[in-house]
KEPA-949948 format. One record per residue: residue number from 0; residue in one letter; x negated, y, z negated of N, C-alpha, C in turn. Coordinates in nm, 4 decimals, always signed. Last residue first. Layout:
// KEPA-949948
<atom num="NUM" residuo="A" n_X="X" n_Y="Y" n_Z="Z" ca_X="X" ca_Y="Y" ca_Z="Z" c_X="X" c_Y="Y" c_Z="Z"/>
...
***
This chain:
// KEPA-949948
<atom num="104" residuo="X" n_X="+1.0143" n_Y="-1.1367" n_Z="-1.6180" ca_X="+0.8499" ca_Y="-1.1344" ca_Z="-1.6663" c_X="+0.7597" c_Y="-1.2597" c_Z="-1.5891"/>
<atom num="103" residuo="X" n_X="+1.1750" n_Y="-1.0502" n_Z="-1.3892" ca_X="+1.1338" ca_Y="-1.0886" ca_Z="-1.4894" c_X="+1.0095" c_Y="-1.1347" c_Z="-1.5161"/>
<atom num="102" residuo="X" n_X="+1.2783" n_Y="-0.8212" n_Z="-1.2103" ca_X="+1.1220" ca_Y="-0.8554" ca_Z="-1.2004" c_X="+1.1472" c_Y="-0.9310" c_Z="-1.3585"/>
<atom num="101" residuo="X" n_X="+1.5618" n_Y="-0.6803" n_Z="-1.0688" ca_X="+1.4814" ca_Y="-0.6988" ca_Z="-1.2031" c_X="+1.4031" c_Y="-0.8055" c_Z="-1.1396"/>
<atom num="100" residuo="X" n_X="+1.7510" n_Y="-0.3795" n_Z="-0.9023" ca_X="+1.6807" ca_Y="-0.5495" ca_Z="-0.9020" c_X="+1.6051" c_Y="-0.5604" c_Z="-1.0259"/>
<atom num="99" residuo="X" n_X="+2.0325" n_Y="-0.2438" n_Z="-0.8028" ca_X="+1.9297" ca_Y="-0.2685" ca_Z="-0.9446" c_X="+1.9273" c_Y="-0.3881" c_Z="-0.9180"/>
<atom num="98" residuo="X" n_X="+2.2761" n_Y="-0.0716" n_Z="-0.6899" ca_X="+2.1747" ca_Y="-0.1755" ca_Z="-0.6628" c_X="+2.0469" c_Y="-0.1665" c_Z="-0.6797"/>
<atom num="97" residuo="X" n_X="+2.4570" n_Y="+0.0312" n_Z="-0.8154" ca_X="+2.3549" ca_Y="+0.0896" ca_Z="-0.8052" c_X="+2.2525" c_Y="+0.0866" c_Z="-0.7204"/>
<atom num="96" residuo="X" n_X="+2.7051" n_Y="-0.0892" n_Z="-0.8006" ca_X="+2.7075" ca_Y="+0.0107" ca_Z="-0.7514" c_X="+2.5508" c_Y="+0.0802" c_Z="-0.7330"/>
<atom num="95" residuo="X" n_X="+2.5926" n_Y="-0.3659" n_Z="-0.8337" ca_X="+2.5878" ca_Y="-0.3639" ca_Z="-0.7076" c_X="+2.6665" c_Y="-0.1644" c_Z="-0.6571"/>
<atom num="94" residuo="X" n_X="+2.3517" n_Y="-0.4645" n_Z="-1.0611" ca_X="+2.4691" ca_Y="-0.3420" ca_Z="-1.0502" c_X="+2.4498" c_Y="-0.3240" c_Z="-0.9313"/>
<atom num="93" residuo="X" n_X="+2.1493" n_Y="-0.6252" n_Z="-1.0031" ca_X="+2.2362" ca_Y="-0.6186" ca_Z="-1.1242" c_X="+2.3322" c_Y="-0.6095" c_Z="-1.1216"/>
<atom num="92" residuo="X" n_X="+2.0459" n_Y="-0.9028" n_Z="-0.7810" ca_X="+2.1078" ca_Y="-0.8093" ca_Z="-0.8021" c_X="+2.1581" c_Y="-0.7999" c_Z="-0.9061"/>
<atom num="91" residuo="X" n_X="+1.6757" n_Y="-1.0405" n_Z="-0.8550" ca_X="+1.8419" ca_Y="-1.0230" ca_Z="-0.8543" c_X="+1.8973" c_Y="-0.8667" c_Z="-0.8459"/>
<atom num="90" residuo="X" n_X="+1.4138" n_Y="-1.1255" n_Z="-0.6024" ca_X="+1.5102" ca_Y="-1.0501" ca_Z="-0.7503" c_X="+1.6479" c_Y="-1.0922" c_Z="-0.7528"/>
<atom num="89" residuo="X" n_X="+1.3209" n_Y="-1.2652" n_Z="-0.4000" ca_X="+1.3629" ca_Y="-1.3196" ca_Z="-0.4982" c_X="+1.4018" c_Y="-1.2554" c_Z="-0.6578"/>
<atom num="88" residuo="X" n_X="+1.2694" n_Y="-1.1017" n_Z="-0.1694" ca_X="+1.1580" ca_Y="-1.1011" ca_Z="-0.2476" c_X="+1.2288" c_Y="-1.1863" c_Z="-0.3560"/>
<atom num="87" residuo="X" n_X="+1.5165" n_Y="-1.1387" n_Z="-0.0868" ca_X="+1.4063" ca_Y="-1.2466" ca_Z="+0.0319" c_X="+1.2869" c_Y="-1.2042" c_Z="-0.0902"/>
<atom num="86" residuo="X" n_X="+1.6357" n_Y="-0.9627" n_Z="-0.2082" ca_X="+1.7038" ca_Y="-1.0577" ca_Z="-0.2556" c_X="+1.5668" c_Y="-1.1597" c_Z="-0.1672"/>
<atom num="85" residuo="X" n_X="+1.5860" n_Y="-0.7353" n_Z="-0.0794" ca_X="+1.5349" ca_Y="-0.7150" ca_Z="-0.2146" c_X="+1.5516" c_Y="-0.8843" c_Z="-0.2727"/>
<atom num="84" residuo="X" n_X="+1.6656" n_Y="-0.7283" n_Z="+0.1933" ca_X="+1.5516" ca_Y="-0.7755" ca_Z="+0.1649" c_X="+1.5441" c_Y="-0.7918" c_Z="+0.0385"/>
<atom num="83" residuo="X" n_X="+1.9330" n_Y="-0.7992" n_Z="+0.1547" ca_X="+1.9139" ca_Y="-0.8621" ca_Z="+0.1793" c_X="+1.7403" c_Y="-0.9013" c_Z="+0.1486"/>
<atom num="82" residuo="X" n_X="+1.9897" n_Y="-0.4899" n_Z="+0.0577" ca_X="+2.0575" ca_Y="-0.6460" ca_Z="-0.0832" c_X="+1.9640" c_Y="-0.7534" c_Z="-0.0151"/>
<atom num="81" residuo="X" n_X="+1.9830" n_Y="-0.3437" n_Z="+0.3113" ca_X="+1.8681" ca_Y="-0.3313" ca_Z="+0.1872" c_X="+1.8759" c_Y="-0.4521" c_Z="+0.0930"/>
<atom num="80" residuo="X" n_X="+2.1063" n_Y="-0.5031" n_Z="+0.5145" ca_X="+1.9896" ca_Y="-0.5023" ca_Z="+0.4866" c_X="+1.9051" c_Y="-0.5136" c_Z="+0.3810"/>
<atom num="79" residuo="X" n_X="+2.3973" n_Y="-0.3972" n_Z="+0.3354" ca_X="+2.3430" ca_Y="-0.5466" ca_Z="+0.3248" c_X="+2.2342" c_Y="-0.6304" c_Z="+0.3852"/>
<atom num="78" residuo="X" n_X="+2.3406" n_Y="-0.0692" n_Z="+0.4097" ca_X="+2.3719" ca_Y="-0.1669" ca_Z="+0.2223" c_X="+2.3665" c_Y="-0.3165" c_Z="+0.2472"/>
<atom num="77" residuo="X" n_X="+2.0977" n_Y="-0.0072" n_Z="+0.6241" ca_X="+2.2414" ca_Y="-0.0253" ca_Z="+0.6054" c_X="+2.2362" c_Y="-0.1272" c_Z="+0.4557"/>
<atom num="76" residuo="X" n_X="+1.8088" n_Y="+0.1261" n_Z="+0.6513" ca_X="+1.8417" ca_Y="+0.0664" ca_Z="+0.6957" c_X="+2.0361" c_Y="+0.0556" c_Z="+0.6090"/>
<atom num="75" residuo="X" n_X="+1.7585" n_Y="+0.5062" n_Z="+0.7345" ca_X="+1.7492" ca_Y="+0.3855" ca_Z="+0.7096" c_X="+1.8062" c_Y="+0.2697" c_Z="+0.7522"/>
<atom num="74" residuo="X" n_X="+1.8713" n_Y="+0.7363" n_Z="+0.7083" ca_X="+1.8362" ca_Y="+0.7147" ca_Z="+0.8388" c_X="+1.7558" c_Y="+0.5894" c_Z="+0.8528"/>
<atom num="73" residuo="X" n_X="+2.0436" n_Y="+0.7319" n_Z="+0.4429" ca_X="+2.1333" ca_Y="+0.8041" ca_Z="+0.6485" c_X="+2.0265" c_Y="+0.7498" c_Z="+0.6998"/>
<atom num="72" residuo="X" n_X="+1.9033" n_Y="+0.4301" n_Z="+0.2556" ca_X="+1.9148" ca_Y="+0.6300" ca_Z="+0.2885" c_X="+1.9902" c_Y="+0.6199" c_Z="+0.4182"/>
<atom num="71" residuo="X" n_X="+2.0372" n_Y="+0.2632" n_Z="+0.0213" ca_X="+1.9872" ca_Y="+0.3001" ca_Z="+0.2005" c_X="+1.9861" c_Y="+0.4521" c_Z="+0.2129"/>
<atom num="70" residuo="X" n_X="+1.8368" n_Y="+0.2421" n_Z="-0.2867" ca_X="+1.9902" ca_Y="+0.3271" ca_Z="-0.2262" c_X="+1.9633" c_Y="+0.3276" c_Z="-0.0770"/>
<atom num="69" residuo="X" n_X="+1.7626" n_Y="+0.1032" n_Z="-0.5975" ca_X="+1.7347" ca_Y="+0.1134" ca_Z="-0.4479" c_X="+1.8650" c_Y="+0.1670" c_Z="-0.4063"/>
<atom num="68" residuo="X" n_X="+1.5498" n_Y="+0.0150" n_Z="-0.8752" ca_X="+1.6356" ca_Y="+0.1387" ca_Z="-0.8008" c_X="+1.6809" c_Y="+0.0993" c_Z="-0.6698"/>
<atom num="67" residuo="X" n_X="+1.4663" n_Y="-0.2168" n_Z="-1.0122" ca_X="+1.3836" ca_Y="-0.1614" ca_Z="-0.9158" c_X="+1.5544" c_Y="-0.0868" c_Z="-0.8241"/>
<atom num="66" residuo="X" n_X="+1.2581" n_Y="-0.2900" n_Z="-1.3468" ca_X="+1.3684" ca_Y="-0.2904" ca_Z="-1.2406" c_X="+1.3316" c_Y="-0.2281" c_Z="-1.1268"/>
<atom num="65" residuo="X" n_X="+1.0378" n_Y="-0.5923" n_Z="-1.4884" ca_X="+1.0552" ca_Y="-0.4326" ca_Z="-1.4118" c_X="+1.1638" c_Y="-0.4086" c_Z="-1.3000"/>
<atom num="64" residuo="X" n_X="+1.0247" n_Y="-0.6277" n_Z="-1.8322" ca_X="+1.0992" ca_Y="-0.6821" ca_Z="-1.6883" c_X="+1.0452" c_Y="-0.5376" c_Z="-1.6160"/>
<atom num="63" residuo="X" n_X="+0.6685" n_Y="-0.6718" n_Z="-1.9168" ca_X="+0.8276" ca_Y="-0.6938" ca_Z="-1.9820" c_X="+0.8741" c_Y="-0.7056" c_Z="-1.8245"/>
<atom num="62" residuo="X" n_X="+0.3787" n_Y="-0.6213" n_Z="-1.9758" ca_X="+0.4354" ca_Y="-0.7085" ca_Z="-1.9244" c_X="+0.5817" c_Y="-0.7876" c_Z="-1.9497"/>
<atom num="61" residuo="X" n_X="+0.1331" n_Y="-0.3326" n_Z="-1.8794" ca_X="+0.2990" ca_Y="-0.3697" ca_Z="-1.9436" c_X="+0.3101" c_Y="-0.5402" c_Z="-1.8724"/>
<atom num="60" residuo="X" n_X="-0.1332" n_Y="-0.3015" n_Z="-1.8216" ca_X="-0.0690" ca_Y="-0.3951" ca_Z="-1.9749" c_X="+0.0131" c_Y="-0.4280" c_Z="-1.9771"/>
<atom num="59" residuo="X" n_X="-0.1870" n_Y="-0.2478" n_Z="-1.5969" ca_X="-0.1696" ca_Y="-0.1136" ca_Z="-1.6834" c_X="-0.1366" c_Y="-0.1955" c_Z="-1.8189"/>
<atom num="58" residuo="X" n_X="-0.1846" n_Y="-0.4234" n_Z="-1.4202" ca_X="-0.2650" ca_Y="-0.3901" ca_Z="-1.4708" c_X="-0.2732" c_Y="-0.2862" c_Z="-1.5740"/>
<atom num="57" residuo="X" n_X="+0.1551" n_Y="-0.4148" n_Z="-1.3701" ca_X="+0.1181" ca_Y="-0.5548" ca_Z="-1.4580" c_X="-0.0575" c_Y="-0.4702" c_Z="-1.5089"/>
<atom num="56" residuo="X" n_X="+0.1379" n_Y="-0.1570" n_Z="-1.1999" ca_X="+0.2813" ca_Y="-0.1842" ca_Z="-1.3131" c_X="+0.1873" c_Y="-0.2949" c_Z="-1.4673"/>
<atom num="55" residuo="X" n_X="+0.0178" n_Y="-0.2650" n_Z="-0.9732" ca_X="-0.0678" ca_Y="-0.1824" ca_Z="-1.0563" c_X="-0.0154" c_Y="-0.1752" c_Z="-1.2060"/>
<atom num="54" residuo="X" n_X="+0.1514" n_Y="-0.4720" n_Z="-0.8703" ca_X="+0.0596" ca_Y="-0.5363" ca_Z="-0.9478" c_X="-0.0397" c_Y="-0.3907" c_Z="-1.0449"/>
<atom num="53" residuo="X" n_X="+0.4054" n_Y="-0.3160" n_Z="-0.8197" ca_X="+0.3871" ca_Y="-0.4424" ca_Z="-0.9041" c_X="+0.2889" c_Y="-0.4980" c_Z="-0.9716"/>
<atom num="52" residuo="X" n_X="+0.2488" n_Y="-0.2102" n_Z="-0.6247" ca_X="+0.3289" ca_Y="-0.1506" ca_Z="-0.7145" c_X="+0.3475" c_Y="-0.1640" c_Z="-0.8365"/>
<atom num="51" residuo="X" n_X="+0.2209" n_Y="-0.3651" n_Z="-0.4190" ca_X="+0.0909" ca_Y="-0.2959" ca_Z="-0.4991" c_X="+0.1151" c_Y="-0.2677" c_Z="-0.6344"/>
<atom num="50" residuo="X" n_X="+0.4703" n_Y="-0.4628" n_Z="-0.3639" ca_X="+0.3964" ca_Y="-0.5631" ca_Z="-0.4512" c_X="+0.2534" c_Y="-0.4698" c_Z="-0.4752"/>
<atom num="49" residuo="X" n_X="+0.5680" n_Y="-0.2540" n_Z="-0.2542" ca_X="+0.6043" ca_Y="-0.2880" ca_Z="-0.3379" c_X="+0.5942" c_Y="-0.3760" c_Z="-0.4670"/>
<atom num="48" residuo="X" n_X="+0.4295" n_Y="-0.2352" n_Z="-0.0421" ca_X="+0.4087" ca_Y="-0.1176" ca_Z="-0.1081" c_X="+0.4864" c_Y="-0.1731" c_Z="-0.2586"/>
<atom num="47" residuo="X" n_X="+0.4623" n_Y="-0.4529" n_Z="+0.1318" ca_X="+0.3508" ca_Y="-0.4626" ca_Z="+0.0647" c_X="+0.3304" c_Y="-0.3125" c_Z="-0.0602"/>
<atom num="46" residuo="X" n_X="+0.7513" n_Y="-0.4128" n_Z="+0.1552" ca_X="+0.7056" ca_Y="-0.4750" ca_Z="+0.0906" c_X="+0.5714" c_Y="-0.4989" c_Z="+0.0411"/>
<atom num="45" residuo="X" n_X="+0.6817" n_Y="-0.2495" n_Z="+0.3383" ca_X="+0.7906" ca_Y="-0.2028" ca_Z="+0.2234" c_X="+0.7381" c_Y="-0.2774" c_Z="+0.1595"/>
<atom num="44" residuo="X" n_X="+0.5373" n_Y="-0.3200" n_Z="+0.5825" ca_X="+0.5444" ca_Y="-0.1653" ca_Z="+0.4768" c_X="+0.5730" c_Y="-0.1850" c_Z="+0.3499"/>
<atom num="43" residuo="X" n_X="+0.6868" n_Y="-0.4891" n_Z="+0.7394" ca_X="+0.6073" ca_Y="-0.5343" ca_Z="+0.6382" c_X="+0.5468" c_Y="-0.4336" c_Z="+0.5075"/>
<atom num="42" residuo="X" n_X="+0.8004" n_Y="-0.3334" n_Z="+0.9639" ca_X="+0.6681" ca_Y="-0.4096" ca_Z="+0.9534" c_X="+0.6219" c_Y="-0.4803" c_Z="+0.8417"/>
<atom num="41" residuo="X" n_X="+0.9876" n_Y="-0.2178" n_Z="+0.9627" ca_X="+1.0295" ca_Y="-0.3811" ca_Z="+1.0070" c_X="+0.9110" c_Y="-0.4294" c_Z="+1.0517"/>
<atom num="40" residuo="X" n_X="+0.8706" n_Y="+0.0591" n_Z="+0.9973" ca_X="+0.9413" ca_Y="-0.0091" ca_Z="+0.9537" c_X="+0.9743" c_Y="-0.1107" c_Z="+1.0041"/>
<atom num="39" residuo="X" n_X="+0.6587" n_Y="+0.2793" n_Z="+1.1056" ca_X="+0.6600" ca_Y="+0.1535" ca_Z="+0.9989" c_X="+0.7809" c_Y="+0.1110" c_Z="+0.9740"/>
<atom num="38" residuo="X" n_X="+0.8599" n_Y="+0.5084" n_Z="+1.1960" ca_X="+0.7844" ca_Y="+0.4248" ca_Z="+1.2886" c_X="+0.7167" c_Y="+0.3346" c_Z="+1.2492"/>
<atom num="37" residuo="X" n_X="+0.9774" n_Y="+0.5925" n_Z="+0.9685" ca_X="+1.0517" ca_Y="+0.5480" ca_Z="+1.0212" c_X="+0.9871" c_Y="+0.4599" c_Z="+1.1384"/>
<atom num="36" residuo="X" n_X="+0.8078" n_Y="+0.5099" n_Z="+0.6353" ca_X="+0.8152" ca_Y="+0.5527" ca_Z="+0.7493" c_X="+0.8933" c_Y="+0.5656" c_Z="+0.8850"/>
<atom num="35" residuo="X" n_X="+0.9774" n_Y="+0.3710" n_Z="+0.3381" ca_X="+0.9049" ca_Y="+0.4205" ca_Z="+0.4627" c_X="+0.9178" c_Y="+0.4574" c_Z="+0.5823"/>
<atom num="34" residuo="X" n_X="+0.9840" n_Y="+0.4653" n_Z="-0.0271" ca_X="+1.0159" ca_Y="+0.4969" ca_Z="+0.1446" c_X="+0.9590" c_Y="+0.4962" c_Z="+0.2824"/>
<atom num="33" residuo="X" n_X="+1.1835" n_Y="+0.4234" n_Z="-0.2667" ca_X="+1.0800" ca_Y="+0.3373" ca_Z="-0.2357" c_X="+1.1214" c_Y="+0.3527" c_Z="-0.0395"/>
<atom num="32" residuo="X" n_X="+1.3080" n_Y="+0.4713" n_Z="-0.5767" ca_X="+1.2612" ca_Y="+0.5874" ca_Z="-0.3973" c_X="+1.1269" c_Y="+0.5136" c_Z="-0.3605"/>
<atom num="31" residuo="X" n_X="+1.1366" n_Y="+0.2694" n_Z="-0.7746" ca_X="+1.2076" ca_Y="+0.4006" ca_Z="-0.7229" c_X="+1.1597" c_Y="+0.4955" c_Z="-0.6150"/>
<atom num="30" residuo="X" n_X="+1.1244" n_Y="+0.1101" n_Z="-1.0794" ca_X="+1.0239" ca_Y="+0.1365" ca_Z="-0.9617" c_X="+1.1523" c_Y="+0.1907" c_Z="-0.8520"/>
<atom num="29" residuo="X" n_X="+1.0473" n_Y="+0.0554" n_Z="-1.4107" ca_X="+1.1519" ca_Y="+0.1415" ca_Z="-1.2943" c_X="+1.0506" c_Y="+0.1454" c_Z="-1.1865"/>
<atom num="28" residuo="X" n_X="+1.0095" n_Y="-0.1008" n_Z="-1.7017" ca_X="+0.9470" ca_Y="-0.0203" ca_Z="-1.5845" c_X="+1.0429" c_Y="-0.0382" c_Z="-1.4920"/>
<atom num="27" residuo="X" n_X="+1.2112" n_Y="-0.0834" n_Z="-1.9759" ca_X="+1.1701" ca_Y="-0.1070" ca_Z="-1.8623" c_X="+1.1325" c_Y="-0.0651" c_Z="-1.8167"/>
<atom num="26" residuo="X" n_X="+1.1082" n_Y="+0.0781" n_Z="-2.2594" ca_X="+1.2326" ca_Y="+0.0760" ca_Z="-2.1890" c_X="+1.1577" c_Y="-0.0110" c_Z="-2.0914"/>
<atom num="25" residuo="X" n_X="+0.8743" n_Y="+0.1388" n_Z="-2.4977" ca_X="+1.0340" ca_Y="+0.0837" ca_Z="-2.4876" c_X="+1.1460" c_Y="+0.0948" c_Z="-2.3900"/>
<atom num="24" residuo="X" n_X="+0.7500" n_Y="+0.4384" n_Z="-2.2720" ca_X="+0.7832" ca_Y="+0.2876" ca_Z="-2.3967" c_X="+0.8650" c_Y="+0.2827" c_Z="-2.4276"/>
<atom num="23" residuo="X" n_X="+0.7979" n_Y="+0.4074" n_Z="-1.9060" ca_X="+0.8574" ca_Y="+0.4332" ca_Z="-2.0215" c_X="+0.8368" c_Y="+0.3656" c_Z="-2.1247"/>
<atom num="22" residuo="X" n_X="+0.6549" n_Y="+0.3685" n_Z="-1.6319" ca_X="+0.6631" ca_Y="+0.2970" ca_Z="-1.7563" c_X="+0.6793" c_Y="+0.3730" c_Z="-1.8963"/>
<atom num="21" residuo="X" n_X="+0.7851" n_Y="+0.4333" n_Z="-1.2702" ca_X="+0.7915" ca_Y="+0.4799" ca_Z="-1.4494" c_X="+0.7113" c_Y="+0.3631" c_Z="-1.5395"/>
<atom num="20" residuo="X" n_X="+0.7294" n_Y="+0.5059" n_Z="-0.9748" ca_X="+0.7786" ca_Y="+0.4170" ca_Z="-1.0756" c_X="+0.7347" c_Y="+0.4645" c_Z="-1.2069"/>
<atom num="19" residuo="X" n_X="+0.7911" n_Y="+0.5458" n_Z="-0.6128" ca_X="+0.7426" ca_Y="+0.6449" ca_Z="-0.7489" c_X="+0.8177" c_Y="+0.5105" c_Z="-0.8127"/>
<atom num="18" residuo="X" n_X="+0.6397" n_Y="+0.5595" n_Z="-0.2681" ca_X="+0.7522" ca_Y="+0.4882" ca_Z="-0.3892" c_X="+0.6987" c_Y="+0.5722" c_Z="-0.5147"/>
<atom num="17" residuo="X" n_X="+0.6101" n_Y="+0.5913" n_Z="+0.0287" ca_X="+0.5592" ca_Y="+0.5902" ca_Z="-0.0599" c_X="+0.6802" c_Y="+0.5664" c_Z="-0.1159"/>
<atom num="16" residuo="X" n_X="+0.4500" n_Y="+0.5066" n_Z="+0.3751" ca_X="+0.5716" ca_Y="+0.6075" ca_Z="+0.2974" c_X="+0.5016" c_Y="+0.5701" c_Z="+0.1657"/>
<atom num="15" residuo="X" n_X="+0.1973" n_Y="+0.4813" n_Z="+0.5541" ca_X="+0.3362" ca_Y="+0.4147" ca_Z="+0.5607" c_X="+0.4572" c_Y="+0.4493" c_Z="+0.5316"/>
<atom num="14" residuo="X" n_X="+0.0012" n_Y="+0.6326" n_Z="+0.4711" ca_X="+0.0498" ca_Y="+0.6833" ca_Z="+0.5771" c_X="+0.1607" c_Y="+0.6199" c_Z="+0.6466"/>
<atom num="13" residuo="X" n_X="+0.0929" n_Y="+0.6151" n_Z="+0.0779" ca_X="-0.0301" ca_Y="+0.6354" ca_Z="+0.1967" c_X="+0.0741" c_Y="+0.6825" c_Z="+0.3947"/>
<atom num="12" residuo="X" n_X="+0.1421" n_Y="+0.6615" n_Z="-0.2292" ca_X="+0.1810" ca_Y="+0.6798" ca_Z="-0.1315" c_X="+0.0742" c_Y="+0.6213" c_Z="-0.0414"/>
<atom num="11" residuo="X" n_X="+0.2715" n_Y="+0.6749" n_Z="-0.5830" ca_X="+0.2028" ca_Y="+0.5976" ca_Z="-0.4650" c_X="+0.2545" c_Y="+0.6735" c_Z="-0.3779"/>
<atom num="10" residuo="X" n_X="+0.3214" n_Y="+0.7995" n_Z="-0.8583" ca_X="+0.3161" ca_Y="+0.8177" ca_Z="-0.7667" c_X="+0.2431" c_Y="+0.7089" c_Z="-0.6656"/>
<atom num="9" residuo="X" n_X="+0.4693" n_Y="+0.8105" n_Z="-1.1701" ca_X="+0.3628" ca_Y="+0.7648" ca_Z="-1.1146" c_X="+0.4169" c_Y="+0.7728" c_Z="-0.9705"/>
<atom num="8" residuo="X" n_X="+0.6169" n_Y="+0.9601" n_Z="-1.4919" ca_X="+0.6225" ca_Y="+0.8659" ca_Z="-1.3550" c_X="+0.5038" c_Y="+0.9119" c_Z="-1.2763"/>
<atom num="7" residuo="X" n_X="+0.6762" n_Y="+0.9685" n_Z="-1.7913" ca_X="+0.5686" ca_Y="+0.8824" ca_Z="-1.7674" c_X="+0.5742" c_Y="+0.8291" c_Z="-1.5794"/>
<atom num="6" residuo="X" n_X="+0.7758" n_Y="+1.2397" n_Z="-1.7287" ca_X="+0.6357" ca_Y="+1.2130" ca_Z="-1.8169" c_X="+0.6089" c_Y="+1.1050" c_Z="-1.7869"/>
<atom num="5" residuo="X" n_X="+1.0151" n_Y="+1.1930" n_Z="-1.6032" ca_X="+0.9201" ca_Y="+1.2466" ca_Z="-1.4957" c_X="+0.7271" c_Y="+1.2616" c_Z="-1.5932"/>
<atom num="4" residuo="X" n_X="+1.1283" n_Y="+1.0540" n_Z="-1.7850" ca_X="+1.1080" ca_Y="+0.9615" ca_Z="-1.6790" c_X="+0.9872" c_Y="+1.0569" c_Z="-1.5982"/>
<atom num="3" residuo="X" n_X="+1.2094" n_Y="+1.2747" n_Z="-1.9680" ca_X="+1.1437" ca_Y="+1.1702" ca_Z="-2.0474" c_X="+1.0720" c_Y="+1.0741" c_Z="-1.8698"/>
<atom num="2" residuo="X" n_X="+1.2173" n_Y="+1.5953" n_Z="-1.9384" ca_X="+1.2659" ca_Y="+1.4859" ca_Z="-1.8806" c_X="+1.2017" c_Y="+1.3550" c_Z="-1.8761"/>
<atom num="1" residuo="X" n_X="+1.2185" n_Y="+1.8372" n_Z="-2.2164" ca_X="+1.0949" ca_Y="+1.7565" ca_Z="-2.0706" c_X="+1.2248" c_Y="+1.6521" c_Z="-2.0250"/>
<atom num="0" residuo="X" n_X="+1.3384" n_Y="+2.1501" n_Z="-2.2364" ca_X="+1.3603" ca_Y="+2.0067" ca_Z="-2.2526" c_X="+1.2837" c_Y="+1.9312" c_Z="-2.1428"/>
***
């Protein structure tokens, strides 16, 4: 049995950290495990990894919603950091057990 998400997922990385995202047909793009570095961080990393992300997501054709996974990791930052940045890029929160952002179109 294939695992429908690991066929269509995609990889980024460089010497900051890296993120993985999906475009599944018919479903939303997923963007996921989104990680950096511990000596990058509260640089700006994240976010520029996130808007590459975004814009590679949009060059590929898709143009529906794209969600976006997120969990603090142990050596990260803390659950109302993470809500805080995702929320300064202007998503929403879905599911605050999950904490699921969406990219509307």
């Amino acid at each position: 049995m294939v695992n429908i998400m690991e066929e269509f997922d995609n990889f980024f990385h460089d010497k900051y950290g890296y993120c993985y995202y999906s475009i599944p047909p018919n479903e939303n793009a997923l963007i996921y495990n989104l990680y950096t570095e511990p000596e990058y961080r509260r640089k700006g990393h994240a976010r520029k990894h996130l808007q590459f992300v975004i814009e590679e997501i949009r060059k590929s054709g898709y143009t529906g919603i794209i969600d976006i996974e997120a969990y603090p990791r142990e050596d990260s930052i803390g659950y109302e950091k993470l809500v805080s940045f995702y929320k300064s890029l202007e998503l929403n929160v879905l599911n605050m057990n999950k904490v699921v952002f969406r990219i509307e179109k």
